[in-house]
C-alpha positions in Angstrom: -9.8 27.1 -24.7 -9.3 23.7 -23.2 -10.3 20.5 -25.4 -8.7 17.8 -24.1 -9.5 16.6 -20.5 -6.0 15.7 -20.2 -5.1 19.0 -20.1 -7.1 19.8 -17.0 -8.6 16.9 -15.9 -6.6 13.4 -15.8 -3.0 13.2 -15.0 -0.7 14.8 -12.6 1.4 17.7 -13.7 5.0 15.7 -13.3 4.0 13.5 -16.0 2.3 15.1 -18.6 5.7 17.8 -18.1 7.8 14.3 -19.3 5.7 13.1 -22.0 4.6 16.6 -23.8 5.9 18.0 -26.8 8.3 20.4 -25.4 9.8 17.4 -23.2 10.1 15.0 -26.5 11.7 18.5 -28.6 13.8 18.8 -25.7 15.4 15.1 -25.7 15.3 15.1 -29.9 17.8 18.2 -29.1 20.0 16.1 -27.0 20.0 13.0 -29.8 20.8 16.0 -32.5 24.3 16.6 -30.1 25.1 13.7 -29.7 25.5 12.6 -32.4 27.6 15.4 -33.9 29.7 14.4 -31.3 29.9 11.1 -32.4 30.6 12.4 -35.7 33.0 14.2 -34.7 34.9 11.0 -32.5 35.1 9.2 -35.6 36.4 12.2 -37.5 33.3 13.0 -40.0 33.3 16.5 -39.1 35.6 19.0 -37.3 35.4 18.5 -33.5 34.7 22.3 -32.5 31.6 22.3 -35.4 30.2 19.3 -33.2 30.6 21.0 -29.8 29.2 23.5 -30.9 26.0 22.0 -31.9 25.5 20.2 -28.9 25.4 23.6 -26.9 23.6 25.0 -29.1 21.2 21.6 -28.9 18.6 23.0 -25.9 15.6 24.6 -25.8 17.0 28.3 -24.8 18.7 28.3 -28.0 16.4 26.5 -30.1 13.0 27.4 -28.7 10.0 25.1 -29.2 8.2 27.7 -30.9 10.7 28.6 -33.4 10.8 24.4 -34.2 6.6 24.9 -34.8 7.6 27.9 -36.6 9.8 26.4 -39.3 7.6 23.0 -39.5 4.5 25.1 -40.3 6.3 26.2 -43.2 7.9 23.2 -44.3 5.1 21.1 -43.1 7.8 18.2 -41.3 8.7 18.3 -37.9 12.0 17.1 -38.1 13.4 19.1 -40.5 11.5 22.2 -38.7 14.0 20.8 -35.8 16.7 20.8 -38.0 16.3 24.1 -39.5 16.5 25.5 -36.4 19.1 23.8 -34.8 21.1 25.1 -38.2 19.8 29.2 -37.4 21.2 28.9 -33.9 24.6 27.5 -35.3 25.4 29.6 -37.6 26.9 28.4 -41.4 30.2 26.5 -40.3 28.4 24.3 -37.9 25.3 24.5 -39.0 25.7 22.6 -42.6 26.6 19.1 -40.2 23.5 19.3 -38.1 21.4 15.6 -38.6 24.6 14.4 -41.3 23.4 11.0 -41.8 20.4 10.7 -39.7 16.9 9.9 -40.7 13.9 11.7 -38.9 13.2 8.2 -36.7 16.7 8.5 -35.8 16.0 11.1 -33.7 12.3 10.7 -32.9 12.4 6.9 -31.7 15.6 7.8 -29.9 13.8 10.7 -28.3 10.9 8.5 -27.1 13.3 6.1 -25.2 14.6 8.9 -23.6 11.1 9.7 -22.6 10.0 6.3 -21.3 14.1 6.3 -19.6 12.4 8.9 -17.2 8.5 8.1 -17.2 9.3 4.5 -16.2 10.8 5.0 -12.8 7.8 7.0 -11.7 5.2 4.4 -13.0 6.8 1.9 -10.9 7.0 4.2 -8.1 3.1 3.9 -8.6 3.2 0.6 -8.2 5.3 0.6 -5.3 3.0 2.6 -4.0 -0.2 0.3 -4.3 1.9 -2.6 -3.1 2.7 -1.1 0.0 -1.0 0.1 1.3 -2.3 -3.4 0.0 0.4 -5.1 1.9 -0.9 -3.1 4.4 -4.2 -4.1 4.6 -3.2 -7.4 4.2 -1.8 -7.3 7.4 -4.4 -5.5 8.9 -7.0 -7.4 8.2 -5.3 -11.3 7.6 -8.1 -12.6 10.3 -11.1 -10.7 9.6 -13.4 -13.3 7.9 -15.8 -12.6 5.4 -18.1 -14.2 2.4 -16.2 -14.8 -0.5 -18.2 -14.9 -3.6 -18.4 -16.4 -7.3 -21.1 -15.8 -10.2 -22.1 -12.9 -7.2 -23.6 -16.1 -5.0 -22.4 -17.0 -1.3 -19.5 -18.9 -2.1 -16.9 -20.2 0.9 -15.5 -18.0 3.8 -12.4 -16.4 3.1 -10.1 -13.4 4.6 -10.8 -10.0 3.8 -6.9 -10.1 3.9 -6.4 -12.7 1.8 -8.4 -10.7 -1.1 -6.2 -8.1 -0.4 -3.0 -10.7 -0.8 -4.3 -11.3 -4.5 -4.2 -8.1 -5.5 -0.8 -7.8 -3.8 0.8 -10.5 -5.7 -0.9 -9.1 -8.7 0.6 -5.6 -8.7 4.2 -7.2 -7.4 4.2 -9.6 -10.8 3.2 -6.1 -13.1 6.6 -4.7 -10.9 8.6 -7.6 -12.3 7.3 -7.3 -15.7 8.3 -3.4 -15.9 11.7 -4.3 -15.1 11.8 -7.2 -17.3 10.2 -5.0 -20.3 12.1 -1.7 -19.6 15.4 -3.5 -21.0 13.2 -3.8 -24.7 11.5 -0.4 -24.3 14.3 1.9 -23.4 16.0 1.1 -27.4 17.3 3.7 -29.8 18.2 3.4 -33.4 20.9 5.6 -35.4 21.3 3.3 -38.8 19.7 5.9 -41.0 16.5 6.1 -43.9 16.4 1.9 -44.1 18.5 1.0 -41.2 22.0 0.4 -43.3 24.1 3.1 -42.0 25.0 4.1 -44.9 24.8 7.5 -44.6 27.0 7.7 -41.4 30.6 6.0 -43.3 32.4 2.6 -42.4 32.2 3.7 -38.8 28.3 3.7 -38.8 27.6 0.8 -35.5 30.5 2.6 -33.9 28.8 6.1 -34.3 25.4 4.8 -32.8 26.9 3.0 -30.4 28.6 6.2 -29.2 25.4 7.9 -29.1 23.2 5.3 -27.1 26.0 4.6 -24.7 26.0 8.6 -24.0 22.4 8.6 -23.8 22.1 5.3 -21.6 19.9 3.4 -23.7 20.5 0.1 -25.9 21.1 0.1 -29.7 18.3 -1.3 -31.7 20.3 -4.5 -33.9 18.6 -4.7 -36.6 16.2 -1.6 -37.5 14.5 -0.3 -40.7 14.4 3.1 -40.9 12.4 2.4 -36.9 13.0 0.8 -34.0 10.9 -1.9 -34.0 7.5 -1.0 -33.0 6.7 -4.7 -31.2 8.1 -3.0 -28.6 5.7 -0.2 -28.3 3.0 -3.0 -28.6 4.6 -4.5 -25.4 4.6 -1.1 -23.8 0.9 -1.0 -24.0 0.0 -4.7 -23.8 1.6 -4.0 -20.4 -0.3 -0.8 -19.4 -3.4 -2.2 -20.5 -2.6 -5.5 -18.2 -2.0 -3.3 -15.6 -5.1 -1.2 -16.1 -7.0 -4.3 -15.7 -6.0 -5.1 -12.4 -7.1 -1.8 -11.3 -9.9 -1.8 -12.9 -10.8 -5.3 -11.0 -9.5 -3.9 -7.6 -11.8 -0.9 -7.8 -14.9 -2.6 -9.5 -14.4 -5.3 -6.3 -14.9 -2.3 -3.9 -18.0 -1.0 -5.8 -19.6 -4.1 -5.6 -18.9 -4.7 -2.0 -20.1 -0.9 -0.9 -23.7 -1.8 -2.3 -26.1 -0.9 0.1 -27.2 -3.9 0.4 -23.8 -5.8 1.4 -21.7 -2.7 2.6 -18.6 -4.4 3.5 -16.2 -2.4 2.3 -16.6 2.2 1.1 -14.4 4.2 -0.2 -13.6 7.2 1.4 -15.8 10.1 1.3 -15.6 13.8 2.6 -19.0 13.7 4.9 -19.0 17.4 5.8 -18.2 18.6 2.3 -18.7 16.3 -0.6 -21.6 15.8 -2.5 -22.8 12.2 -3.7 -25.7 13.2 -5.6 -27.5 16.4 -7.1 -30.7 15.6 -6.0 -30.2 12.6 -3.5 -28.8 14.0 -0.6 -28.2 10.6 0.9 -25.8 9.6 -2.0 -22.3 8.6 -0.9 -20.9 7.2 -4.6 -18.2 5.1 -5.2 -16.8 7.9 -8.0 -13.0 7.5 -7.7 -13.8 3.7 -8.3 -16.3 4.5 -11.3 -13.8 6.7 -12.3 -11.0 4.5 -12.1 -12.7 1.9 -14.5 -14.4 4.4 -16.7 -10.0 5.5 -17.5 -9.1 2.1 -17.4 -11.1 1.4 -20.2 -9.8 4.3 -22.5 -6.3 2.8 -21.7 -7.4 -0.1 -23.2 -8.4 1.1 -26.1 -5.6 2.4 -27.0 -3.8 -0.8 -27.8 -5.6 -1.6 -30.9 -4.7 1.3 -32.9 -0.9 0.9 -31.5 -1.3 -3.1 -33.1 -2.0 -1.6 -36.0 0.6 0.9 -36.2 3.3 -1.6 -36.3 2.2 -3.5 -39.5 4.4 -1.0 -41.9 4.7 -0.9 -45.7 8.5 -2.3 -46.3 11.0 -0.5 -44.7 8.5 1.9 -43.1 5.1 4.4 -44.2 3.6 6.9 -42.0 0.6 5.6 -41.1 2.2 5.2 -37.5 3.0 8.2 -36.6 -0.3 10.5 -36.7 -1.8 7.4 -34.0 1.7 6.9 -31.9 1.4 10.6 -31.0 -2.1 10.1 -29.4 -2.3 6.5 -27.8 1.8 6.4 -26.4 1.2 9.8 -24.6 -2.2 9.5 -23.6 -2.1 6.1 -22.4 1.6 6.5 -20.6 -0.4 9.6 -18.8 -3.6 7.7 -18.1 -2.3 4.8 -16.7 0.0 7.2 -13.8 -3.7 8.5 -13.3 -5.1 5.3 -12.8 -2.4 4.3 -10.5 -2.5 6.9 -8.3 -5.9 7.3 -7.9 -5.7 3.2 -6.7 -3.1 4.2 -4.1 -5.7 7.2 -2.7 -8.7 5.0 -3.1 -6.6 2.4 -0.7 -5.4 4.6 2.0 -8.5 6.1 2.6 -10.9 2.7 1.8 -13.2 2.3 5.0 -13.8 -1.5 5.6 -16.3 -2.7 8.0 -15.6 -6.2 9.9 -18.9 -6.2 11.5 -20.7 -6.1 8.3 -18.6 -9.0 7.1 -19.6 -10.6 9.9 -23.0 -10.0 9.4 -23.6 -11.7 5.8 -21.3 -14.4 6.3 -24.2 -15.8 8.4 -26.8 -14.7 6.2 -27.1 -18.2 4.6 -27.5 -19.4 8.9 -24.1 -22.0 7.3 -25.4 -23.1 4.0 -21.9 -21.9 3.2 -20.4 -24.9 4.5 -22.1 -27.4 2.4 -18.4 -28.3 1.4 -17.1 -28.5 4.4 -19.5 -31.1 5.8 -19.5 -32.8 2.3 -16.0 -33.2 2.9 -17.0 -34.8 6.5 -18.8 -37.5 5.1 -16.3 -38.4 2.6 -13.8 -39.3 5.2 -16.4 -41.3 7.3 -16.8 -43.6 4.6 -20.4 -42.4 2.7 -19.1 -41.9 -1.4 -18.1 -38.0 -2.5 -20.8 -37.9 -5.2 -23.4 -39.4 -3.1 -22.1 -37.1 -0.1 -22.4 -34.1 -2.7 -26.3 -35.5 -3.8 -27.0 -35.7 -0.4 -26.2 -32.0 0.7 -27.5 -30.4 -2.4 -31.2 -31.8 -2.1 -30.8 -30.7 1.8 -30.0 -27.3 0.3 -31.9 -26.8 -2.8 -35.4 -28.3 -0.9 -34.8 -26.2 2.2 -37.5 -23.7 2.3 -35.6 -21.6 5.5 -32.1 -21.9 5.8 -33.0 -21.1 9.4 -33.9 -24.8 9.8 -30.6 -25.9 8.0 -28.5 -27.3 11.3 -31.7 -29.1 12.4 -31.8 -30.9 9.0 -28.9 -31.7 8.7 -28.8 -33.4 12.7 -32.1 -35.2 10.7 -30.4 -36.5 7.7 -26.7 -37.3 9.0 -26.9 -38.3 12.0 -26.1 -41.7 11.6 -22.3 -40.5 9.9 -21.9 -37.2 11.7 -23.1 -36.9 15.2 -25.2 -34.0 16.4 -23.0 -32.1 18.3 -20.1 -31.8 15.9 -22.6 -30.2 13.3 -22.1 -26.3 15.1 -18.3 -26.7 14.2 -18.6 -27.8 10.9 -21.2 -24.6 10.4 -18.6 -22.3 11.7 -16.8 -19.8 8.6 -14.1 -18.9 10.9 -12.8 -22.6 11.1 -12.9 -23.2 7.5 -9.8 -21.1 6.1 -7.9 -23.8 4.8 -4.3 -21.8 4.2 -5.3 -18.5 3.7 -3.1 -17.4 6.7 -0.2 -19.1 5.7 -0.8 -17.9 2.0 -1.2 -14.0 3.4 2.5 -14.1 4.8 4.0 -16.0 1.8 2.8 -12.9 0.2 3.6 -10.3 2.6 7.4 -11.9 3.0 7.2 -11.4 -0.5 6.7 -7.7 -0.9 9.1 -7.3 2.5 12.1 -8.6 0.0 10.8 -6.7 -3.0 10.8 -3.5 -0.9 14.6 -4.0 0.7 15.8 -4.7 -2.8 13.8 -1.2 -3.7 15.6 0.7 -1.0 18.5 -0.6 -1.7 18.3 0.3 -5.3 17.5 3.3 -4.7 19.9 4.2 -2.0 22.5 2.9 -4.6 21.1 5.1 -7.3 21.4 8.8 -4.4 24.9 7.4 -3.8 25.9 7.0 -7.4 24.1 10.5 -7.6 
């Protein structure tokens, strides 16, 4: 019986593979043989012993279930791990498996082996919802619309230009994972209070052995674990990025209201089904569901917080809440991700209701604009301001707005200069200029992609 809608609901199947148990028992087996190797480099135990372990370290020869097997009985996980690890070497090698180690040794080590692969594809997510927002950027750089603040008719603006926001947002969470991964991706093997001790004079040399064989960075100064500021920084930077999609997809709720309609997402007319009962129900539901995750992921950084305040040299009170919030939100936020990608390709936009409400106010939209105007013919901003807000707030029909204002300004602004002024599509400032600043932008950040990753298939 399924409990957990991660299991069946939430995540795709490539990721939860990389951060389940099997996947983190599986790399904890790799640390194990490595570092009998390094033990073995440095002359601590007989070479053949520590090649041995090390092929004996995988999970044909030391099966997950025989690791749950021997930690139901000893009621730890790494020494269920270890025990095993011993079976499947037999006596002579067996009495060196985990010489010197503590259990974080191997379990922190483990985790930045997990996030060493998870990482690449969460930024391949975010590559992802650069490129269709960069995309519709481009598409739709001159389709004007209302933009809004406190919900209320605000200025005109681009419907590409809203997108170029988002855009610059997701590019500056791509710099951040590769300015994080560095502090992320650290393993520790200094033993039980992060001495060395129990690894001989050659302790730094032996962990530096096994994080170089394992591609990740030494920690340089641990307790008995890697410092856990830097899972707080892991999820201080999913829950940041969980809040930008959370704010890209409540923005296309809001703008598929009925009653402005300026934007939908996608929706499978012939076969989908909005609503039980109303039958006329198209629901924004990947964009509910998107913030409804988002806000889980979020959650999840509190407890995480928490776990790093440790008694001394370390207590346990970390590890029954890392094994929940690091999985669940690492999974989450992949979910999140690629549900903003899907919710992009397939987001219907509609210019002609854009066009639409950006006239509903008949120009009371502009009141900057021609504010602005009688500022540079000489009447005083504040009085200018005074003077267009009573025009505003007193109008009973904005319909009569234009020949109001012809009443009231005529003597600064002639009549037949007012229709410009009360045009949106004049009145976009920079907002071109700003959309391919942004879109030259993510053209370099993508090259530099390709060309990582061609570099990575060549060294391959």
């Amino acid at each position: 019986m399924s409990f957990c809608p991660l299991e069946y609901r939430y995540g795709r199947e490539h990721v939860r593979r990389i951060l389940s148990d099997e996947r983190k028992i599986e790399y904890m087996l790799r640390v194990e043989g490595e570092l009998a190797l390094a033990h073995a480099r440095f002359g601590n135990i007989p070479r053949e012993c520590a090649e041995k372990i090390a092929s004996k370290c995988n999970l044909k020869d030391v099966p997950a279930e025989k690791v749950y097997e021997y930690e139901k009985k000893v009621k730890h996980d790494i020494m269920g791990l270890v025990l095993a690890i011993t079976d499947a070497c037999g006596p002579d090698a067996g009495r060196f498996v985990h010489l010197g180690a503590t259990s974080n040794d191997i379990i922190d080590t483990a985790f930045a082996l997990q996030m060493k692969e998870y990482i690449p594809i969460l930024r391949e997510d975010l590559e992802g919802v650069c490129a269709v927002l960069a995309s519709l950027a481009e598409k739709y750089r001159k389709t004007v619309m209302v933009g809004r603040t406190h919900g209320q008719h605000a200025l005109p603006i681009t419907f590409g230009l809203k997108m170029c926001v988002y855009l610059e947002e997701f590019m500056r969470h791509i710099v951040r994972l590769d300015e994080i991964t560095p502090r992320i991706c650290v393993g520790k093997m200094m033993g039980a209070v992060g001495t060395g001790a129990g690894f001989g004079r050659d302790a730094l040399k032996i962990q530096d052995a096994v994080m170089k064989s394992l591609g990740l960075s030494p920690e340089p100064c641990a307790t008995q674990v890697v410092a856990r500021d830097r899972h707080i920084e892991l999820l201080s930077y999913i829950s940041n990025v969980a809040c930008t999609c959370e704010r890209l997809a409540q923005e296309i709720r809001n703008l598929q209201r009925t009653e402005i309609n300026e934007v939908r997402e996608g929706f499978e007319r012939r076969t989908q089904v909005g609503s039980s009962t109303m039958a006329q129900k198209m629901n924004p539901i990947l964009s509910e569901n998107i913030c409804g995750i988002a806000r889980v992921v979020r959650a999840y950084l509190t407890p995480m917080m928490e776990s790093s305040i440790l008694w001394h040299e370390r207590d346990l009170t970390n590890s029954s809440a890392e094994r929940i919030v690091v999985p669940h939100a690492c999974l989450l936020i992949d979910d999140i991700l690629s549900k903003t990608e899907r919710l992009l390709r397939n987001l219907e936009v509609y210019p002609g209701n854009m066009r639409r409400n950006l006239h509903l106010t008949h120009g009371a939209i502009m009141a900057e604009r021609v504010m602005i105007e009688l500022t540079r013919r000489g009447m005083g901003r504040q009085e200018a301001h005074e003077l267009i807000r009573d025009i505003m707030v007193n109008l009973e029909d904005k319909k009569d707005l234009k020949n109001e204002l012809i009443r009231r300004i005529r003597d600064v602004i002639p009549p037949e200069e007012i229709d410009n002024l009360l045009n949106p599509e004049t009145y976009l400032g920079a907002s071109d200029d700003i959309i391919e600043a942004s879109l030259k932008k993510w053209k370099r950040m993508r090259s530099k992609i390709s060309s990582s990753k061609s570099e990575t298939r060549g060294g391959e």
